[in-house]
N, C-alpha and C positions, 0 to 999 in steps of 0.2 A: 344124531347131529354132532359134527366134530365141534373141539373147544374152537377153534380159529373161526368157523364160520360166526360163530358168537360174539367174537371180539370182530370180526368181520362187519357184522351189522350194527355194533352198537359206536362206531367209528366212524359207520356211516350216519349214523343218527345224528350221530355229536356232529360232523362236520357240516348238515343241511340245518343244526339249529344254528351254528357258526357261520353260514353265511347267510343264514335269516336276521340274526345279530346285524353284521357287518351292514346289509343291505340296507335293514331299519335306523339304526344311528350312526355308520360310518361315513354313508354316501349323504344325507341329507348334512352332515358337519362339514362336509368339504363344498357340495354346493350351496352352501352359504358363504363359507369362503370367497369360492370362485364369484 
């Protein structure tokens, strides 16, 4: 297993907790906002 596919997947991991983040308190602070 090459070094990039490893930084490959773990980039992907970070960015589907990052928009599990966003999704969970980003959107519910703006539609209260709104």
């Amino acid at each position: 297993m090459p070094r990039g596919y490893a930084r490959y997947v773990l980039g992907v991991m970070v960015g589907i907790n990052f928009l599990n983040y966003l999704d969970r308190y980003i959107l519910p602070a703006v539609s209260t906002k709104i």
